[in-house]
N, C-alpha and C positions, 0 to 999 in steps of 0.2 A: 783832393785831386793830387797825383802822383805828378812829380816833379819833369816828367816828360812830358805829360799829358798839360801841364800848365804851360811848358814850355812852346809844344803843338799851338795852344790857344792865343799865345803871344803872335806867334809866325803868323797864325793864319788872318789877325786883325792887323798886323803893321802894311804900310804900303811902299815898295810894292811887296807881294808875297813873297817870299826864298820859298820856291815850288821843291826846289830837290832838298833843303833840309824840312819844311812838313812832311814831306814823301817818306823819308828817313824814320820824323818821328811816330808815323805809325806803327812804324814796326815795334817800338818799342811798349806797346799795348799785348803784344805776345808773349806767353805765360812762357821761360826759358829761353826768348831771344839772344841771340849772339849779335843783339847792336852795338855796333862802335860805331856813334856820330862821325867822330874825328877820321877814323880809319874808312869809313866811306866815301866822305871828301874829299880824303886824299888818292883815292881808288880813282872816281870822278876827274882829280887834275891829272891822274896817273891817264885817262885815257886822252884825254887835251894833248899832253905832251906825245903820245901817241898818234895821233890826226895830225897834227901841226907840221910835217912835213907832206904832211900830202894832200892839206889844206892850206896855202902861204896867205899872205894879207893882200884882199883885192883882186884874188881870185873870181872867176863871174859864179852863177848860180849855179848851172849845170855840173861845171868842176866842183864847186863845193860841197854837193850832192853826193858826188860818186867818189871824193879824197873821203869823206864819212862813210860812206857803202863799205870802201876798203879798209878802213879803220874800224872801223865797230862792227860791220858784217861779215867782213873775211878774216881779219887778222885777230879780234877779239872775239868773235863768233856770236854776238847777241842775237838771239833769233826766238819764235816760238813755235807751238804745234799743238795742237787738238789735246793735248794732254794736261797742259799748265794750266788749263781754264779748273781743273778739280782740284789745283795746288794750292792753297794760302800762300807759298812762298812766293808766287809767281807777283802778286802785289803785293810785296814788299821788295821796296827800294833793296835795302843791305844785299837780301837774298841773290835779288837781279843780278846786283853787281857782283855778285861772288858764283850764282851757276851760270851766266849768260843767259838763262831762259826768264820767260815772262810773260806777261797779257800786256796786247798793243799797247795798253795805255802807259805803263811801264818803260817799257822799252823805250818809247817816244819820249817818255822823262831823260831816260838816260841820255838820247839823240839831242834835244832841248838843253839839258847840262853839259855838254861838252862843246855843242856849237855856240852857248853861252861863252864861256871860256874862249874860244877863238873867235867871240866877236864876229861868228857868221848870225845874219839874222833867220830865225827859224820858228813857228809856231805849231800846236798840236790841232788839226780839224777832227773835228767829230762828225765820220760819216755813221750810216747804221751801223752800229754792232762794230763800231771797228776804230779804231783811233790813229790817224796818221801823224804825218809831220809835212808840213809843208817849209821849202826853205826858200827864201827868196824874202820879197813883198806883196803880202798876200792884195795889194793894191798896183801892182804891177808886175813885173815877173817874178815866177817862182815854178818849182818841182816840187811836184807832191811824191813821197816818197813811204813806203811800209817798214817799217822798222823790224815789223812782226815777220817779215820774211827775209830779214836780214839786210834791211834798207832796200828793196827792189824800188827802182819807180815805176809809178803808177802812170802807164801812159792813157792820155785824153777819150782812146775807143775802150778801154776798160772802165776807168774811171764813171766812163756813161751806161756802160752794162751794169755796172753794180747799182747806179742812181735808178736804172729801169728795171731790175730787178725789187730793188726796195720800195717801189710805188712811187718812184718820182716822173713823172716822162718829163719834163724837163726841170735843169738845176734848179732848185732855189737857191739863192744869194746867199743864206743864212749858215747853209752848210758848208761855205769854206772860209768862212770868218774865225777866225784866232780863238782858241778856246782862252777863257779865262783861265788864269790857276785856282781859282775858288772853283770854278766847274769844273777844272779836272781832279780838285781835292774828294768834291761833293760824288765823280763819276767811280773813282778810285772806293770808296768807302759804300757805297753803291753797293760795285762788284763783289766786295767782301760781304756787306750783306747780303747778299743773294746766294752768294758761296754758302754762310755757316746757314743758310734756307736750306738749301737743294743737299744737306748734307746729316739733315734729319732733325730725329729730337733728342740728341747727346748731349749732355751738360757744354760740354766742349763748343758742341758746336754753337748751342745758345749764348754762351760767352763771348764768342766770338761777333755773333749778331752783336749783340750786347755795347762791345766798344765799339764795334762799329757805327753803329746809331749813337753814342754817347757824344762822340766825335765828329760825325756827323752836325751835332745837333750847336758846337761851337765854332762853325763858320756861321761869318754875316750871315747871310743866308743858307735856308735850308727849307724842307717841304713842313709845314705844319705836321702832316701826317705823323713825321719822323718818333712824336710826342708820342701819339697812342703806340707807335709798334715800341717803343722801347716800353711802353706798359705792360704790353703784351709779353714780350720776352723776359719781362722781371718775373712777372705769373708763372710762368711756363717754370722760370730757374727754382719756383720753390718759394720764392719772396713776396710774398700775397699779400701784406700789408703793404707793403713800399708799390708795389702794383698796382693795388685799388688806390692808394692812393694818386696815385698819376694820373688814373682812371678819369678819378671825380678830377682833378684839376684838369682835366683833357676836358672834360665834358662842360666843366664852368665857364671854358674858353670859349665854346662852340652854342653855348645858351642864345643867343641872339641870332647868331646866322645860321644854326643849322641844328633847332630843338630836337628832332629828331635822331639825328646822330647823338645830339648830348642826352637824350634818354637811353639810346643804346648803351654805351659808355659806359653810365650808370647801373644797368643791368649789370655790366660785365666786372666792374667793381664791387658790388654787393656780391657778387658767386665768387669772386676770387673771395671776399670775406669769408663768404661761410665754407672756404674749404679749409678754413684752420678751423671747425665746428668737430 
């Protein structure tokens, strides 16, 4: 295990998590990365000090809202657009902070590490497909705000279009509750997996899958699943003993609750074998 990636695994078991330095250490799973931990952090205080005149201490929610709108949406320009969803850089930390662009969930990092820093309280919601910030208490007042459009807030007759769009007709409770940082670690790593998916069958891109799932697979929690697809993608990379072997331990897992899947498994580990025949 490489010395970031041990250090990733640290972060992510201590309590509480440092969300924006695991954020960080993904990056550094990128073959030719320009991470600089240190020089990120300070990019991060760099925009604190930035906000802090136009967020003062004790300010109410609404102000606090929109002194970060103007700090991180106008003056520093963080924003996204239909494009960054095809980018690797777009999740990763460093990257963010250095093009201002990203995927919601990203950006709302960045939102989340600076209103940390000024001691405004703020949390990431996971609506569908989209990850916000709420700032306030999410138990009493708050603004829910998009970071991904440059911090807009998201007023109450929107907010209900998109719930009725996405199959909700009315809120459930569960959708504006505080994401963890382990689920936004788990959502972030996610989206990268689904990136080096939808981006074919390049060594590159399986590599990518690759730590993605690796990484994945050392927070507290993760899907069982996560076991066979990294089987999967070791097969694909060429690596067909290490593969099948995953395989048959996938499958030895799955012997009591779910024989049939652990026979499949098993198929797919003896063909990964005999492709070194």
């Amino acid at each position: 295990m490489s010395p970031t990636r041990q250090h990733f695994a640290e972060v992510v078991r201590a309590e509480p998590v440092d969300l924006g330095l695991a954020c960080l250490l993904v990056g550094g799973e990128v073959p030719g990365s320009r991470l600089d931990v240190e020089q990120s952090l300070a990019d991060l205080d760099a925009l604190a000090a930035l906000a802090r005149p136009l967020v003062p201490r004790g300010v109410g929610v609404a102000a606090a809202a929109e002194g970060l709108r103007l700090a991180l949406g106008e003056q520093a320009g963080f924003a996204g657009s239909g494009a960054d969803y095809a980018d690797l850089r777009s999740s990763l930390l460093h990257e963010v902070l250095r093009r201002r662009r990203g995927l919601p969930l990203l950006l709302s990092v960045v939102w989340l590490e600076v209103a940390a820093r000024l001691d405004v309280p703020a949390y990431a919601v996971a609506l569908p497909g989209h990850v916000v910030v709420g700032i306030g208490d999410p138990e009493d007042e708050q603004v829910l705000v998009d970071p991904f459009a440059g911090g807009r807030g998201i007023p109450q007759a929107e907010f209900a279009e998109r719930m009725t769009a996405a199959g909700y007709p009315a809120l459930p409770a569960h959708l504006l509750a505080p994401m963890s940082a382990e689920d936004l670690l788990l959502r972030l790593l996610t989206n990268v997996r689904a990136l080096g998916q939808r981006q074919g069958g390049t060594v590159q891109a399986a590599g990518t899958r690759l730590w993605a799932v690796e990484l994945s697979l050392l927070l507290p929690r993760h899907p069982f699943e996560l076991r066979r697809e990294r089987a999967e993608v070791l097969v694909r990379m060429g690596r067909h003993v290490e593969g099948a072997e995953q395989l048959e331990d996938y499958a030895e897992a799955l012997d009591e609750v779910d024989p049939t899947a652990a026979s499949a498994s098993r198929r797919e580990a003896r063909a990964a074998r005999a492709q070194l025949n």
